[in-house]
BALOBA-1460 file (C-alpha; in Angstrom, 3 decimals):
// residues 325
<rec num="1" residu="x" x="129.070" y="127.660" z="-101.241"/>
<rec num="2" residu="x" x="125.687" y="129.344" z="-99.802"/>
<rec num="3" residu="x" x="124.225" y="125.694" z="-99.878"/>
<rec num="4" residu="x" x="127.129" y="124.058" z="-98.197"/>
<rec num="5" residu="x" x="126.781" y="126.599" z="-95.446"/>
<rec num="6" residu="x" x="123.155" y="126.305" z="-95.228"/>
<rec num="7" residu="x" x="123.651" y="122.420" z="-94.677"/>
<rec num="8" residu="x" x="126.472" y="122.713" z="-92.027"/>
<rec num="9" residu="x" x="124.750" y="124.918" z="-90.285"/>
<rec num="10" residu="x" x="121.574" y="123.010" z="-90.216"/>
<rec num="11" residu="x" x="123.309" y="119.745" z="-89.604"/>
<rec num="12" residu="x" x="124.871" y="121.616" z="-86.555"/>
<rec num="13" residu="x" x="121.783" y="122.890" z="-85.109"/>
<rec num="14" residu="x" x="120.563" y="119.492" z="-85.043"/>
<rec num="15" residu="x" x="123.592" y="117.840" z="-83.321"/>
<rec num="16" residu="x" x="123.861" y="120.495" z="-80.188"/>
<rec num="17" residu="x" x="119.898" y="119.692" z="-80.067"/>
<rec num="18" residu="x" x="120.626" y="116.285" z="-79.424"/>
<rec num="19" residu="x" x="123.526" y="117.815" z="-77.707"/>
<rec num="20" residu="x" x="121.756" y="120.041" z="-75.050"/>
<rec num="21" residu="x" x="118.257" y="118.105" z="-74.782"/>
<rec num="22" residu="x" x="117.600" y="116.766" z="-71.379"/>
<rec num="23" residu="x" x="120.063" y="118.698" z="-69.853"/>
<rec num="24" residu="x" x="119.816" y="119.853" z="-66.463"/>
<rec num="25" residu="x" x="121.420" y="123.836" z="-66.607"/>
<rec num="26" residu="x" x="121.899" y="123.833" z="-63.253"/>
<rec num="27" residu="x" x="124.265" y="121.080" z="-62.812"/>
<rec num="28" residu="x" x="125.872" y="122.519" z="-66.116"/>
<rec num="29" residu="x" x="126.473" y="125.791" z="-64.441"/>
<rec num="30" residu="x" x="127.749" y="124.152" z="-61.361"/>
<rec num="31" residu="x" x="130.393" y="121.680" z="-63.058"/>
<rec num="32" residu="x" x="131.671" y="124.929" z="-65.506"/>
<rec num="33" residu="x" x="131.695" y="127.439" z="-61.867"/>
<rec num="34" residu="x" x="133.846" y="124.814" z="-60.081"/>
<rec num="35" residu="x" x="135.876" y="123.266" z="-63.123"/>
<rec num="36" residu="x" x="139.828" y="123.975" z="-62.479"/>
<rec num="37" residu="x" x="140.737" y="126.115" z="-65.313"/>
<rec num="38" residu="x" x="144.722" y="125.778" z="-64.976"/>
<rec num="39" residu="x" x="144.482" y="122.276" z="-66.360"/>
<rec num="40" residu="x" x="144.205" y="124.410" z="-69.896"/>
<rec num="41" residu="x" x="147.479" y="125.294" z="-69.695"/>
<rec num="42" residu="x" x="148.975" y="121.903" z="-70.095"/>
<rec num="43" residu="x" x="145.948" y="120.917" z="-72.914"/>
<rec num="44" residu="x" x="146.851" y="124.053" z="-74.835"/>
<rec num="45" residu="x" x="150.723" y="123.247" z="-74.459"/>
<rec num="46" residu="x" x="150.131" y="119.974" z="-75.985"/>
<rec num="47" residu="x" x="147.441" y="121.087" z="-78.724"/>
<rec num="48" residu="x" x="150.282" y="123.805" z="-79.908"/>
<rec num="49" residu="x" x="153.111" y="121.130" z="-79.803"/>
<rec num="50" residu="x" x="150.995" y="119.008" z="-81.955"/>
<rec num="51" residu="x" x="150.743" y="121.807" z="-84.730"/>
<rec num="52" residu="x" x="154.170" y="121.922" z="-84.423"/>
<rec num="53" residu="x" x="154.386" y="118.163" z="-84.798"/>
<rec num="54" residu="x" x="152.083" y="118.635" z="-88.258"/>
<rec num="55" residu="x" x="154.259" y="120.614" z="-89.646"/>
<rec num="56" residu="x" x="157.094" y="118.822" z="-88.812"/>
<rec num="57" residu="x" x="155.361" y="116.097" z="-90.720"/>
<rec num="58" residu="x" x="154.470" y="118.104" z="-93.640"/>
<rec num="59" residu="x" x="158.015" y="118.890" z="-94.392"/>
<rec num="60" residu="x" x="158.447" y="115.794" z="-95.441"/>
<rec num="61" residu="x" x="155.728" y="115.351" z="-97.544"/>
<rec num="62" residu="x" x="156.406" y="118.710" z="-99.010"/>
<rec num="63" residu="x" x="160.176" y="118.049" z="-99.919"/>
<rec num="64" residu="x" x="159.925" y="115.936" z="-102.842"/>
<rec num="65" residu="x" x="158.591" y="119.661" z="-104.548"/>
<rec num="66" residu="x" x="160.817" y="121.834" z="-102.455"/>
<rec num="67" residu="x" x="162.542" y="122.039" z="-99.097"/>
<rec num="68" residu="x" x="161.305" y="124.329" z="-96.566"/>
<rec num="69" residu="x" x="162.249" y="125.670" z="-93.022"/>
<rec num="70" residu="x" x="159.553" y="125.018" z="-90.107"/>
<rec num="71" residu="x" x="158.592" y="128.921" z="-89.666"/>
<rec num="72" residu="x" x="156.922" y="128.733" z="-93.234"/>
<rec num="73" residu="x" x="155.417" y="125.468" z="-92.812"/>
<rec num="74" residu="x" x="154.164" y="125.729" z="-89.193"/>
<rec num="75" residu="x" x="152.766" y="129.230" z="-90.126"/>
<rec num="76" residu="x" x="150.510" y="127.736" z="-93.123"/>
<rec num="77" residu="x" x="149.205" y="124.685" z="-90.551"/>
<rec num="78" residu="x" x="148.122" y="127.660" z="-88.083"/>
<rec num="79" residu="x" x="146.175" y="129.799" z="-90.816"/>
<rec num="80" residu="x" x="144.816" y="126.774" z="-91.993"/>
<rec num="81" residu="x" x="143.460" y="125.543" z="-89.052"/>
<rec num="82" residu="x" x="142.277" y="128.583" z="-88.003"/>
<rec num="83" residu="x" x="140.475" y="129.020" z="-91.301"/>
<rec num="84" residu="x" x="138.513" y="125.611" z="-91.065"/>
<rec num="85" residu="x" x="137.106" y="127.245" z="-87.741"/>
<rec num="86" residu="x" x="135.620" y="130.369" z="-88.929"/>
<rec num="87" residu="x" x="135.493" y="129.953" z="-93.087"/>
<rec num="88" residu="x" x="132.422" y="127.067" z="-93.926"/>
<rec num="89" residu="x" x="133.293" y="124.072" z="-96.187"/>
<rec num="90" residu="x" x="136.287" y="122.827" z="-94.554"/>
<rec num="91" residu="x" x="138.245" y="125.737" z="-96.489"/>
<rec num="92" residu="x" x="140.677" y="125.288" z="-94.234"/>
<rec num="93" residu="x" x="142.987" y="122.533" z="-96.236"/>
<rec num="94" residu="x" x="142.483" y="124.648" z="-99.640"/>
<rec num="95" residu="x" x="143.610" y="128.129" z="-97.074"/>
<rec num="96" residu="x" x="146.466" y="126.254" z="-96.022"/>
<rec num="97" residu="x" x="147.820" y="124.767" z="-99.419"/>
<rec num="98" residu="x" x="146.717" y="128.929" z="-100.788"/>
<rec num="99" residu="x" x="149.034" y="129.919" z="-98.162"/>
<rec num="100" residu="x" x="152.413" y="127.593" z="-98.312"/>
<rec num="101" residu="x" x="152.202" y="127.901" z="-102.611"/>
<rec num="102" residu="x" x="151.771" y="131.110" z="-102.593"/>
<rec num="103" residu="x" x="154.636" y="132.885" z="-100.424"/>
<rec num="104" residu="x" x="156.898" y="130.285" z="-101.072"/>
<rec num="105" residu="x" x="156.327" y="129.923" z="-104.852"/>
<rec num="106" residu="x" x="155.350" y="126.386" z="-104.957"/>
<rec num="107" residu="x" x="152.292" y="124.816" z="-106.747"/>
<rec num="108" residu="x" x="149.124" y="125.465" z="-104.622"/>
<rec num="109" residu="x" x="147.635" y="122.414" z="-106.285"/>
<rec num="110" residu="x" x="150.336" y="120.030" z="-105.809"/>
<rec num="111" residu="x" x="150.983" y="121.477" z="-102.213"/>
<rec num="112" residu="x" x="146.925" y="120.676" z="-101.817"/>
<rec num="113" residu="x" x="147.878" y="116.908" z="-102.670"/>
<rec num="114" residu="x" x="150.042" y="116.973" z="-100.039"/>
<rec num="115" residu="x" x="147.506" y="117.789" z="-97.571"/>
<rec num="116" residu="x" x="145.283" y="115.132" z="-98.953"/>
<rec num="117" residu="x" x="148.258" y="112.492" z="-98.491"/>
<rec num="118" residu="x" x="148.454" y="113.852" z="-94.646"/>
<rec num="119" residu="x" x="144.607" y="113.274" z="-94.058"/>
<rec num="120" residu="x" x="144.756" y="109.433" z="-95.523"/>
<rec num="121" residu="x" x="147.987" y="108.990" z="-92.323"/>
<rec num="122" residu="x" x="146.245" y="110.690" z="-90.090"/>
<rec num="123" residu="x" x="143.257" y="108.354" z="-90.651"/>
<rec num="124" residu="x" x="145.726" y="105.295" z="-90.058"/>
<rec num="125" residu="x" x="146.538" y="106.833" z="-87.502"/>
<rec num="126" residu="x" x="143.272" y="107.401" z="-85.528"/>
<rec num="127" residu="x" x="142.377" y="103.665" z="-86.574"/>
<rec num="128" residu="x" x="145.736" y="101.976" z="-85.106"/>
<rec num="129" residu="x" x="144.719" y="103.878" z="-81.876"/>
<rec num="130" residu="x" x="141.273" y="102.674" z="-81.950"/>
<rec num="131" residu="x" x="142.419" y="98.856" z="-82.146"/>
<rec num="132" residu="x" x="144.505" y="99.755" z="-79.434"/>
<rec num="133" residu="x" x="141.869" y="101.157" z="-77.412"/>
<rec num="134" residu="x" x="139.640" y="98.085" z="-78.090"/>
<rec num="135" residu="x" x="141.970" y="96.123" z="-76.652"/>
<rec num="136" residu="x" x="141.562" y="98.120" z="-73.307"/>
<rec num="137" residu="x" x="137.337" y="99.368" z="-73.651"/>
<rec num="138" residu="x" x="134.764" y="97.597" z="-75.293"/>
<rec num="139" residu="x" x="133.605" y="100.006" z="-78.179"/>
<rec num="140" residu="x" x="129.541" y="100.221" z="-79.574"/>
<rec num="141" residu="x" x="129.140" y="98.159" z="-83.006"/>
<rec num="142" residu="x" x="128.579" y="101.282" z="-84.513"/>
<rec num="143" residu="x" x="131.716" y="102.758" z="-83.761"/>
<rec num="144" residu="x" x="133.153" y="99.515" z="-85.250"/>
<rec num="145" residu="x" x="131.152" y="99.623" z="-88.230"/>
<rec num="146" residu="x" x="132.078" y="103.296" z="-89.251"/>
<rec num="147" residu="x" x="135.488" y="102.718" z="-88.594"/>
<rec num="148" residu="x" x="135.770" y="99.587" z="-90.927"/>
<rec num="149" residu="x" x="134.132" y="101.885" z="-93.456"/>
<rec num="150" residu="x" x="136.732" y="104.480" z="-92.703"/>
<rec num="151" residu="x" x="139.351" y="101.875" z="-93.428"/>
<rec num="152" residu="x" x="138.276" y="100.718" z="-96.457"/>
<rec num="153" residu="x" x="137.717" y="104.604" z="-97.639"/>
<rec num="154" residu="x" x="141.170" y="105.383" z="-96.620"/>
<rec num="155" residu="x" x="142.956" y="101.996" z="-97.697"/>
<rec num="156" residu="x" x="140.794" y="102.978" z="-101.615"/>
<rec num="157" residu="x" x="142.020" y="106.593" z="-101.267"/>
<rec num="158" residu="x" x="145.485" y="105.804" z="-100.551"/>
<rec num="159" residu="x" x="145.735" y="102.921" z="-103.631"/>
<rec num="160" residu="x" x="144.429" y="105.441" z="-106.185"/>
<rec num="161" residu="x" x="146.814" y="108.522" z="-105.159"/>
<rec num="162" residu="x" x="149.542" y="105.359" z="-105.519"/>
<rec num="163" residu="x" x="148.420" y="104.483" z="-108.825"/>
<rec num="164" residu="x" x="148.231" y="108.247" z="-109.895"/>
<rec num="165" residu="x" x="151.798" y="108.300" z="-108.713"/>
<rec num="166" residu="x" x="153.052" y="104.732" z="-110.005"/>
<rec num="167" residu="x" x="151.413" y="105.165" z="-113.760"/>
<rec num="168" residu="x" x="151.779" y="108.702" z="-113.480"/>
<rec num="169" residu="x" x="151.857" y="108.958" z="-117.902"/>
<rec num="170" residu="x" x="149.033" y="106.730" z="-117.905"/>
<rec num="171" residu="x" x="147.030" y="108.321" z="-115.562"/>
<rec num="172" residu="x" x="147.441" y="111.858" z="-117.397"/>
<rec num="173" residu="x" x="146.457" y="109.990" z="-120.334"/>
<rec num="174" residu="x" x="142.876" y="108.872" z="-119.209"/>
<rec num="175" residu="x" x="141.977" y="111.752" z="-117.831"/>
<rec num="176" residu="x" x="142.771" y="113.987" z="-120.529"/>
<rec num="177" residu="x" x="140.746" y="111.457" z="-122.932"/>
<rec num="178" residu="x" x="137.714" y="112.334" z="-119.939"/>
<rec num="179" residu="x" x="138.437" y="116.289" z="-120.005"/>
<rec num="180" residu="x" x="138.115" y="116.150" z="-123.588"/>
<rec num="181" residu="x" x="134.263" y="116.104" z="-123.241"/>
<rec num="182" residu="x" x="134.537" y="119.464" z="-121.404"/>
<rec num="183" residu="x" x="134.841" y="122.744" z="-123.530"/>
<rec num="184" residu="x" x="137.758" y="123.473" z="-124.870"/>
<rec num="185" residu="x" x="138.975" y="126.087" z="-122.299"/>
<rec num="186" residu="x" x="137.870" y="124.270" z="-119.315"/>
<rec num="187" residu="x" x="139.311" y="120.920" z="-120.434"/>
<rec num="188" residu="x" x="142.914" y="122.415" z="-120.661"/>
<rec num="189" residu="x" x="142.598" y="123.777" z="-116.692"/>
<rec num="190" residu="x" x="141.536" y="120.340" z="-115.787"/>
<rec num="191" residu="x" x="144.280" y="118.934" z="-117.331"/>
<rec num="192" residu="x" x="146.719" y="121.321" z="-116.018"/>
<rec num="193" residu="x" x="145.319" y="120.998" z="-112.048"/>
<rec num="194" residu="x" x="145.707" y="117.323" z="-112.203"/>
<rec num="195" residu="x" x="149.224" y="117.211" z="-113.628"/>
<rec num="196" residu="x" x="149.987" y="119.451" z="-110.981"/>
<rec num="197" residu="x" x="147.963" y="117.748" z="-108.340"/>
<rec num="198" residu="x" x="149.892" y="114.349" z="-109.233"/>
<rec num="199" residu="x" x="153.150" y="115.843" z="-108.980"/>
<rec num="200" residu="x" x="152.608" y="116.278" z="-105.354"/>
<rec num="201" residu="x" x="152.534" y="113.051" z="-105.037"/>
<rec num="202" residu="x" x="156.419" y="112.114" z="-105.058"/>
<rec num="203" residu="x" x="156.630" y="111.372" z="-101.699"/>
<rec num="204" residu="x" x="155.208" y="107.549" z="-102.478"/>
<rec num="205" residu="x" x="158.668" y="107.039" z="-104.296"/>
<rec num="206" residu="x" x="160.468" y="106.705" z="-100.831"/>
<rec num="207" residu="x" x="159.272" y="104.098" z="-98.488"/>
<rec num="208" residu="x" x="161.322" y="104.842" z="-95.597"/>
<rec num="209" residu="x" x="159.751" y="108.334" z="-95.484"/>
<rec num="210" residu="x" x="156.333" y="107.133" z="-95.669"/>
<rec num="211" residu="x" x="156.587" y="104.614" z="-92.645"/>
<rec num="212" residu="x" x="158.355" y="107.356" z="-91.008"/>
<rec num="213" residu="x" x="155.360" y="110.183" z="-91.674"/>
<rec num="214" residu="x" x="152.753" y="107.177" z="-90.516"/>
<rec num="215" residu="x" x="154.839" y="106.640" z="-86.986"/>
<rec num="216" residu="x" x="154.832" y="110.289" z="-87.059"/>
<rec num="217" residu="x" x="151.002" y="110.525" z="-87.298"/>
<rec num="218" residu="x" x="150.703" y="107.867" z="-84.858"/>
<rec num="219" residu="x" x="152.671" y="109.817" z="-82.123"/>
<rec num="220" residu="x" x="150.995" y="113.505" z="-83.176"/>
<rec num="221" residu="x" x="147.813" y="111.899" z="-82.293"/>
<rec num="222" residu="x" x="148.738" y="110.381" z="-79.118"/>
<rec num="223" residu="x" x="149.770" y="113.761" z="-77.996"/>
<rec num="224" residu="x" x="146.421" y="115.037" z="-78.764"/>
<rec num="225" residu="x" x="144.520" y="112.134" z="-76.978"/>
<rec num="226" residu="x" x="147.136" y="112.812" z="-74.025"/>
<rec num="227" residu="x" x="145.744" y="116.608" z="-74.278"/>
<rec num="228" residu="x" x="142.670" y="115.580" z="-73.891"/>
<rec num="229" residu="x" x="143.055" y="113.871" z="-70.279"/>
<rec num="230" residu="x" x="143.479" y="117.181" z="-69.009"/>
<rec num="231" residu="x" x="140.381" y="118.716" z="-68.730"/>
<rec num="232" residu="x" x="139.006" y="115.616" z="-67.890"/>
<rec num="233" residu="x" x="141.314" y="116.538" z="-64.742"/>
<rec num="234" residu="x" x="139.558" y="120.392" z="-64.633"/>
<rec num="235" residu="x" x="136.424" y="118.717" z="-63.581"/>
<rec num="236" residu="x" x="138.365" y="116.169" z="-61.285"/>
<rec num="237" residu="x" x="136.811" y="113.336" z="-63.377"/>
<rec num="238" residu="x" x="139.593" y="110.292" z="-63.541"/>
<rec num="239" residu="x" x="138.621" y="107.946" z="-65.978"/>
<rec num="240" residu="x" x="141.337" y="105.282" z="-67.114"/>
<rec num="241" residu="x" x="143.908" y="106.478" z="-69.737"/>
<rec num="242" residu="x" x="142.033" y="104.678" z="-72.828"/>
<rec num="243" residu="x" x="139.097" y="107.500" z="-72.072"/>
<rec num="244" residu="x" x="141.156" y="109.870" z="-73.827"/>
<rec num="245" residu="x" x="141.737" y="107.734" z="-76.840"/>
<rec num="246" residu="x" x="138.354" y="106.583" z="-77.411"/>
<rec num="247" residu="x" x="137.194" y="110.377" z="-76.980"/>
<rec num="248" residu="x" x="139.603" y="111.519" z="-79.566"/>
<rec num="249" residu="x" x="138.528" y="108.323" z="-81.937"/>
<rec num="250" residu="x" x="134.833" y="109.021" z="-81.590"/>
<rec num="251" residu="x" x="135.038" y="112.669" z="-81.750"/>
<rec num="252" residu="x" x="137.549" y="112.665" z="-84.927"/>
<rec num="253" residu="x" x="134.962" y="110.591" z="-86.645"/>
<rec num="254" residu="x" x="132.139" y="112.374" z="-85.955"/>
<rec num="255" residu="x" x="133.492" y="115.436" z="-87.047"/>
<rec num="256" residu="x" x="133.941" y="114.528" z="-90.374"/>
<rec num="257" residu="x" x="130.240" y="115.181" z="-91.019"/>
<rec num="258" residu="x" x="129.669" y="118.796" z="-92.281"/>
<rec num="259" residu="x" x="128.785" y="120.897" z="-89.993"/>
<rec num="260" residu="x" x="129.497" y="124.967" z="-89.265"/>
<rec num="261" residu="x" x="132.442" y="126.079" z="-89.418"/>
<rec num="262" residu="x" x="134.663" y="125.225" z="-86.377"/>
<rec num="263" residu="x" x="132.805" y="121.792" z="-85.994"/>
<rec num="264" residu="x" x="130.177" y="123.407" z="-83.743"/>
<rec num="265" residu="x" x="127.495" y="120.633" z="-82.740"/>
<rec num="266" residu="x" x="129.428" y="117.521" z="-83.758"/>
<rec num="267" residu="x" x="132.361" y="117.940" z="-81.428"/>
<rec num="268" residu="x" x="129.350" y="118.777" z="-78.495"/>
<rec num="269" residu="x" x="127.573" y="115.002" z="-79.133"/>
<rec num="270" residu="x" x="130.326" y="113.234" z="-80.029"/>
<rec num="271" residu="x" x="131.648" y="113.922" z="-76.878"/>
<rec num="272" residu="x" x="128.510" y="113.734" z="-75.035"/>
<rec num="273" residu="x" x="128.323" y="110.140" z="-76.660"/>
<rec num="274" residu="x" x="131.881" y="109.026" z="-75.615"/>
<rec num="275" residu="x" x="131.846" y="110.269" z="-72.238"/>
<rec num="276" residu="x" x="128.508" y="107.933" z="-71.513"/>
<rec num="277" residu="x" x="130.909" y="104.974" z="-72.792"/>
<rec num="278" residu="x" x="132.301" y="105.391" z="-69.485"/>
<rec num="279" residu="x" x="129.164" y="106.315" z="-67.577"/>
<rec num="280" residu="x" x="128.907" y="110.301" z="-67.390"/>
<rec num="281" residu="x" x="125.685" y="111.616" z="-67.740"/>
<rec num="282" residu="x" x="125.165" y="114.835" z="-69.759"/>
<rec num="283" residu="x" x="125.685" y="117.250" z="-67.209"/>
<rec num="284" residu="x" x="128.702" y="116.741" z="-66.797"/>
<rec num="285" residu="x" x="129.899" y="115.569" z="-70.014"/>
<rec num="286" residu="x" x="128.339" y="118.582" z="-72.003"/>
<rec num="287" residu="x" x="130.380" y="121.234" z="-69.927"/>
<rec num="288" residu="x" x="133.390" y="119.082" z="-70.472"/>
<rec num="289" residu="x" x="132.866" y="118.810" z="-74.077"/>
<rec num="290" residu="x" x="132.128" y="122.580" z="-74.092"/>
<rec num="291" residu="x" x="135.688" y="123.484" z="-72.405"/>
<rec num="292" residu="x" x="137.816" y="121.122" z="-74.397"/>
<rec num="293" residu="x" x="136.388" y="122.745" z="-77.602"/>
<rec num="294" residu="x" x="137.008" y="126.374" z="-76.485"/>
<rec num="295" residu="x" x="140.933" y="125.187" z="-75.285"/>
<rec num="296" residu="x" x="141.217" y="123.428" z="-78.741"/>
<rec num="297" residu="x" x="139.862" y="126.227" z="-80.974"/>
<rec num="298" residu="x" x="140.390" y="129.655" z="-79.109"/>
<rec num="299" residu="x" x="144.471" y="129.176" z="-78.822"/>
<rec num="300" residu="x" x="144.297" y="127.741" z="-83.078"/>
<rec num="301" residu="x" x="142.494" y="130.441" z="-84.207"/>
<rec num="302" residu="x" x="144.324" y="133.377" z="-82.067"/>
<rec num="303" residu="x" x="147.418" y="132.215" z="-83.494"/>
<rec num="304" residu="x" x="146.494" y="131.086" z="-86.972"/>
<rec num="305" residu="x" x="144.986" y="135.205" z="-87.062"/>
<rec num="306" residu="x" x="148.263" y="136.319" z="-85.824"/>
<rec num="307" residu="x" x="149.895" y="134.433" z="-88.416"/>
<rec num="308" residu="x" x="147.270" y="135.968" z="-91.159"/>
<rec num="309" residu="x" x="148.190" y="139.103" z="-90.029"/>
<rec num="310" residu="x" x="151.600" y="138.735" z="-90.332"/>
<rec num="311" residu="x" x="151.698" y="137.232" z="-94.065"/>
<rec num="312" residu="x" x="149.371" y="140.838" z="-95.108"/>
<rec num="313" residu="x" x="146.506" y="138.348" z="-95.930"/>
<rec num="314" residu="x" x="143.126" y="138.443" z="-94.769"/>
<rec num="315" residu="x" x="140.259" y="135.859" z="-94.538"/>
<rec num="316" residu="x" x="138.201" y="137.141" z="-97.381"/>
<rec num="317" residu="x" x="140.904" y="136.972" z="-99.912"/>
<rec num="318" residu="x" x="141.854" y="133.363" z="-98.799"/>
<rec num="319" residu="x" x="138.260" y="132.299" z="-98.953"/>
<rec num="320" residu="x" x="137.680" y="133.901" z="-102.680"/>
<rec num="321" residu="x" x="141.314" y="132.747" z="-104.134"/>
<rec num="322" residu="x" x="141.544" y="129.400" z="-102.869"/>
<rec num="323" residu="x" x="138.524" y="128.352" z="-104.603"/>
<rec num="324" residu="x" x="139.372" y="129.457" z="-107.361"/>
<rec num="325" residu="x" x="142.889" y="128.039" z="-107.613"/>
């Protein structure tokens, strides 16, 4: 864990170098002093409404193991978004799966698959956006190129988890043959965490409901991109519509490098680099990139803390257990 922190935070110091080099502070000052703050309101509307949307989401992939009201559900997306912006190691998905299994009695592991099954959607997501967007903006090769990889990572992700599902008695069997070259002890956990891992994988047995969670991704990320628009607004930029989508693309991408916790440095340059697609220098894209981070992570992590609170658990408990589960 102490390396994996060690790299983020290097690989972050790095990326708001790049960030911040060349940059003229005195225009930065300027476009934050005269920005419009109110446009926030509407961006931070929209960013809530879209955790609300996850969960929504989640419900579905989480009924196949047990049905759930909303409250429970949209609590665990808030602490577990908070947690991937202040715990290293993108704990965040294991804090959120720690959370949902454990107050409402439900396999952490198998509630974790679930959460691995909402990542692959949102991916197909983000990429049916970009091919809309490309239709619109021209995009840079690489941009291209890393999302083709990103495609064929999520189209090889989502046929194993299929297969796990599908050949569920077959699957159990190879990897139990593989754990048997682990001691004794630790080859009976591993078997255990991926039986229960697979088994939260039902929701590939109904088609309907998995075109329904992909339309569902589809619109929770158009609500984000339309969030976004907004504080282009606070610095009374007006770029066309597509800006927003290629923004979100570029920036989702990026900030699946590691990196601190809370995606400081990546979500700086990666918006530095999309805002130059459509000709803003630095100066004014770094104070934009600056504000829509803070109106993203501020509001997430104020309520995901609430919700902490509220549940009697705290971060350092969350951290330590959901490693170890």
């Amino acid at each position: 864990m102490k390396k994996k922190l060690i790299i983020g935070a290097f690989v972050s110091l790095i990326f708001l170098y790049l960030a911040f080099r060349k940059v003229d502070y005195g225009e930065l000052w300027v476009a934050m002093k005269g920005a419009q703050y109110w446009y926030i309101i509407p961006n931070i509307i929209l960013v809530i409404l879209s955790m609300w949307m996850r969960a929504y989401r989640w419900k579905f992939m989480v009924n196949p193991i047990k049905r759930l009201g909303m409250k429970s559900l949209f609590s665990s997306v808030m602490i577990g978004f908070m947690a991937n912006n202040v715990l290293p190691a993108r704990l965040g998905e294991f804090v959120r799966a720690y959370s949902l299994g454990s107050k409402e009695g439900i396999s952490r592991t198998a509630t974790f698959a679930t959460i691995v099954i909402e990542r692959i959607f949102d991916g197909f997501a983000l990429l049916f956006i970009l091919w809309l967007a490309l239709l619109l903006s021209p995009f840079p090769d690489w941009v291209k190129k890393a999302s083709n990889l990103f495609l064929l990572i999520n189209l090889a992700t989502l046929a194993f988890l299929i297969l796990l599902e599908v050949k569920r008695d077959l699957a159990l069997k190879f990897f139990n043959f593989i754990f048997r070259l682990l001691p004794l002890g630790l080859s009976s956990k591993a078997g255990e965490i991926t039986e229960k891992f697979i088994g939260g994988l039902k929701v590939f047995r109904n088609v309907p409901s998995l075109l329904w969670i992909l339309a569902w991704s589809v619109l929770i990320w158009l609500v984000v991109g339309i969030s976004n628009y907004f504080i282009f607004l606070a610095f009374d930029l007006h770029p066309p519509i597509q800006a927003s989508f290629i923004l979100l693309v570029i920036v989702s991408l990026g900030v699946m490098l590691p990196s601190s916790p809370g995606f400081v440095g990546t979500f700086q340059f990666f918006c530095v680099v999309s805002l130059a697609i459509f000709g803003y220098d630095k100066n004014i894209a770094l104070p934009f990139s600056i504000l829509l981070h803070a109106s993203q992570y501020i509001p997430v992590t104020l309520l995901g803390l609430y919700y902490l609170k509220k549940e009697h658990l705290s971060l350092k408990t969350l951290e330590s257990d959901s490693m170890q589960k």
